[in-house]
C-alpha positions in Angstrom: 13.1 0.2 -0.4 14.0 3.2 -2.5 11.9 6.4 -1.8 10.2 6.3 -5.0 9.0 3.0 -4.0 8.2 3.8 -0.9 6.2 6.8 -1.9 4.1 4.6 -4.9 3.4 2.4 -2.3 2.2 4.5 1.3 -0.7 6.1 -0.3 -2.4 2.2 -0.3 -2.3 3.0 3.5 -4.1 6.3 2.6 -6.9 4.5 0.6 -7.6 1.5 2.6 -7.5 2.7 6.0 -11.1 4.2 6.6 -9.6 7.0 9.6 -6.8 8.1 7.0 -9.2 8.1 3.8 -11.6 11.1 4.8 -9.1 14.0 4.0 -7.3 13.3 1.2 -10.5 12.4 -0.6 -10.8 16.0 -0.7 -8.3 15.7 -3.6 -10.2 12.7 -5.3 -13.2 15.2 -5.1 -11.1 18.1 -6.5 -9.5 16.0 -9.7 -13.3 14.8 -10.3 -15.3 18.0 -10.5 -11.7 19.3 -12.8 -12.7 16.5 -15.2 -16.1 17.4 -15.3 -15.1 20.8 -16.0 -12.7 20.4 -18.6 -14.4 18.4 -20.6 -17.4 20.6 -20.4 -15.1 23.4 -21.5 -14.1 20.7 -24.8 -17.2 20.0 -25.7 -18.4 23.6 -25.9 -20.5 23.7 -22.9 -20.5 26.4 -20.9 -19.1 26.0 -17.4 -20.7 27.7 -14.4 -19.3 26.8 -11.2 -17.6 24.1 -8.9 -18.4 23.6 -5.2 -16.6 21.4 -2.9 -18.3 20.3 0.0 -17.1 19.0 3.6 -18.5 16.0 3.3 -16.3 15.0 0.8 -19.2 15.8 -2.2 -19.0 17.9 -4.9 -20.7 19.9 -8.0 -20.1 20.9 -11.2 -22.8 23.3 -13.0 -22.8 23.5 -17.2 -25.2 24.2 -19.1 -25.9 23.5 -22.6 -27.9 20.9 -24.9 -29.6 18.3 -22.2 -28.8 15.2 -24.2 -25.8 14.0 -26.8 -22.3 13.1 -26.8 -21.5 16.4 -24.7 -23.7 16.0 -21.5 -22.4 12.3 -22.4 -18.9 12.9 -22.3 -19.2 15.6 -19.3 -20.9 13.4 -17.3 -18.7 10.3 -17.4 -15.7 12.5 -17.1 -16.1 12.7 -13.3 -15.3 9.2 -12.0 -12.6 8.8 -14.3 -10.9 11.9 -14.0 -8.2 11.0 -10.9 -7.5 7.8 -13.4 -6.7 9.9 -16.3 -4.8 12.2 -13.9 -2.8 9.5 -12.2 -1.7 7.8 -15.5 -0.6 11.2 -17.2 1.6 12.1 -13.8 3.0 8.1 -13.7 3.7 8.3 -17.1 5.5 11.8 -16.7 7.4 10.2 -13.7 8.4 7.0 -15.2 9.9 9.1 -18.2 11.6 11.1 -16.1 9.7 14.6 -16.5 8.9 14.7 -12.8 8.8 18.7 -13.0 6.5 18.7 -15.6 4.3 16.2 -14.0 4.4 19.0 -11.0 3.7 21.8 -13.1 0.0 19.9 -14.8 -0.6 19.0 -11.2 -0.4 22.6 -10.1 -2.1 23.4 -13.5 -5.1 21.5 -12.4 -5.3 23.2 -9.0 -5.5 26.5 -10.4 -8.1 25.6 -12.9 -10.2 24.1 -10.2 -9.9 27.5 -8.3 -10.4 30.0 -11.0 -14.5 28.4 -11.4 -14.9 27.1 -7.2 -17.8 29.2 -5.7 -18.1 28.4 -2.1 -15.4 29.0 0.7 -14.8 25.3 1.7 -13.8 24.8 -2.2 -11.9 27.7 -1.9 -10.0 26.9 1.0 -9.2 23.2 -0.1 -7.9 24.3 -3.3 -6.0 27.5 -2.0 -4.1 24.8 0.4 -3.3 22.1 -2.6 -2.3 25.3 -5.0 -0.1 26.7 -2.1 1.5 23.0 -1.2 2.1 22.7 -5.2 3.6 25.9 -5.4 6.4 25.2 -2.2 7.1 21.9 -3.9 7.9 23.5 -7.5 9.7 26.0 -6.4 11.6 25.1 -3.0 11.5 21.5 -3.1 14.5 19.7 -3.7 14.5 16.7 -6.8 14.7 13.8 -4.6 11.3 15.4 -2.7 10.1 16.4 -5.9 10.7 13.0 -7.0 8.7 11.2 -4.6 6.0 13.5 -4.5 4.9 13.4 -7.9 5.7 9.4 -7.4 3.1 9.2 -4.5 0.5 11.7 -6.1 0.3 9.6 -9.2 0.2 6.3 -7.2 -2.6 7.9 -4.8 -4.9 8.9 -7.7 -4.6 5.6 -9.6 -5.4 3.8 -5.9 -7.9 6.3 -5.2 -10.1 6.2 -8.2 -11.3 2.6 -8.2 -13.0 3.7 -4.4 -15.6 5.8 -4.9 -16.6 3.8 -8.1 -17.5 1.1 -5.3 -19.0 3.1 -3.1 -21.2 4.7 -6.0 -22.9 0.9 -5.6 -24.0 1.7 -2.0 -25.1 4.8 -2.6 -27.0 4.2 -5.3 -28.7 1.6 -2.9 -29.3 3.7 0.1 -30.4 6.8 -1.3 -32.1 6.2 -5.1 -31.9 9.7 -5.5 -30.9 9.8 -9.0 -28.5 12.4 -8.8 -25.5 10.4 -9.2 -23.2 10.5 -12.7 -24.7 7.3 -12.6 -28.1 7.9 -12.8 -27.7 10.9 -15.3 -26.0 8.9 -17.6 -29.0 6.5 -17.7 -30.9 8.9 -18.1 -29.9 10.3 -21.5 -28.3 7.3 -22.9 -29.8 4.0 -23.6 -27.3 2.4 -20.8 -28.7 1.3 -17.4 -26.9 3.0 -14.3 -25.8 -0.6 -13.2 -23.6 -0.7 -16.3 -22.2 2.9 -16.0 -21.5 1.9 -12.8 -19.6 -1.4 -14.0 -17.7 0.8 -16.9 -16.6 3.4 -13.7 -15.3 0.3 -12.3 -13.4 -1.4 -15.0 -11.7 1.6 -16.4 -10.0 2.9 -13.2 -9.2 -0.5 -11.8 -7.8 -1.2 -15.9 -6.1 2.4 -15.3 -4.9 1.1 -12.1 -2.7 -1.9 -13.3 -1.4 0.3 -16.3 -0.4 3.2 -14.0 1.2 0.3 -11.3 3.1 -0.9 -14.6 4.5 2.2 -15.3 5.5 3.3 -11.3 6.6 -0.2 -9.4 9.8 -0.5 -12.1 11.0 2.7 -11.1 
C-alpha cells in the first residue's frame, strides 16, 4: 500500500471510530462556519463574526435581507462546505498541484481566523494555521503528498456525518436553530428535505472525491 493510499484511506478510521471522531471534528466545524462565511461575503452580506465552540458547535453571524437567494445560499453553505473543500483539494492532488491544494487549505485557515471571536476559535484555528504553515514550508513532497491526500479524503468522509446526525438532533432538541430549520423557514422546503439534500450531496461529493483519490 503506497502512502498516498494509505493516507486517503486512515482518515475512515478517524470518522467511524466514535473515541477518534471528537477532535478532528473541530476541523469539520472550522470548514463549515468558512463556508457560511464566504458565501455570506459573495452574496453581499455582511459578515460579523465566527465562534467555535468545545463542544464541537459553531456560529456564523451576517446580517442582511432576512429572506432570498442570499440567506438561501448562506445558509445551505454550511453542511456542504467540507464537501466542496474536499473535492477542490482531491482534485488538486489528483492533478498533481499538491502545493497549491496546501496553500487554499492554509488560505481557508486564515480566513477562518481573521473573523473568529472567542478564544477556543482562536486557539483551534491558530493550531491548524500553524500545522499548515510547518507543512508548506518545512515539509518534505512525499509528506506534503500524503497530507493533502489524507485532508481531502477526511473532509469528503467527514461531511456525510454530521448530515446524519442533523436527523437526531433535530429529533432530540426541536429547537429550530439548525441550517435545517432556517432553511424551512424562509423557503418553501420542509427541513426533512434540506436535511435529505445535505445528505445526498456530500455522500454524491463523496464518491466523486473517492474517484478522483483511490487511482492515485
Amino acid at each position: 500500500m503506497t502512502s498516498d493510499l494509505l493516507a486517503a484511506v486512515a482518515p475512515l478510521a478517524l470518522v467511524a471510530l466514535p473515541p477518534a471522531w471528537s477532535r478532528p471534528r473541530h476541523l469539520v466545524t472550522l470548514v463549515h462556519e468558512a463556508g457560511h462565511a464566504a458565501v455570506a461575503i459573495a452574496t453581499r452580506r455582511r459578515l460579523r463574526s465566527i465562534k467555535l465552540h468545545h463542544d464541537t458547535s459553531g456560529l456564523t453571524v451576517t446580517s442582511g435581507q432576512a429572506r432570498g437567494p442570499g440567506m438561501v445560499a448562506t445558509a445551505a453553505a454550511g453542511y456542504l462546505a467540507p464537501s466542496a473543500a474536499g473535492l477542490i483539494l482531491a482534485l488538486l492532488v489528483a492533478r498533481d498541484h499538491t502545493a497549491a491544494g496546501l496553500w487554499f487549505a492554509f488560505a481557508l485557515v486564515a480566513f477562518v481566523l481573521l473573523w473568529i471571536r472567542n478564544w477556543f476559535g482562536l486557539l483551534v484555528t491558530g493550531l491548524a494555521g500553524a500545522a499548515m504553515a510547518v507543512l508548506i514550508w518545512r515539509g518534505s513532497g512525499d509528506l506534503q503528498s500524503a497530507v493533502a491526500t489524507g485532508l481531502a479524503a477526511f473532509l469528503l468522509l467527514a461531511a456525510p456525518r454530521p448530515t446524519l446526525e442533523l436527523w437526531g438532533h433535530r429529533r432530540r432538541r426541536r429547537s429550530g436553530t439548525t441550517d435545517a430549520d432556517i432553511l424551512a423557514r424562509i423557503t418553501w422546503l420542509p427541513a426533512a428535505l434540506w436535511c435529505l439534500i445535505f445528505n445526498m450531496l456530500t455522500l454524491g461529493a463523496l464518491l466523486l472525491g473517492a474517484g478522483l483519490l483511490l487511482p492515485r
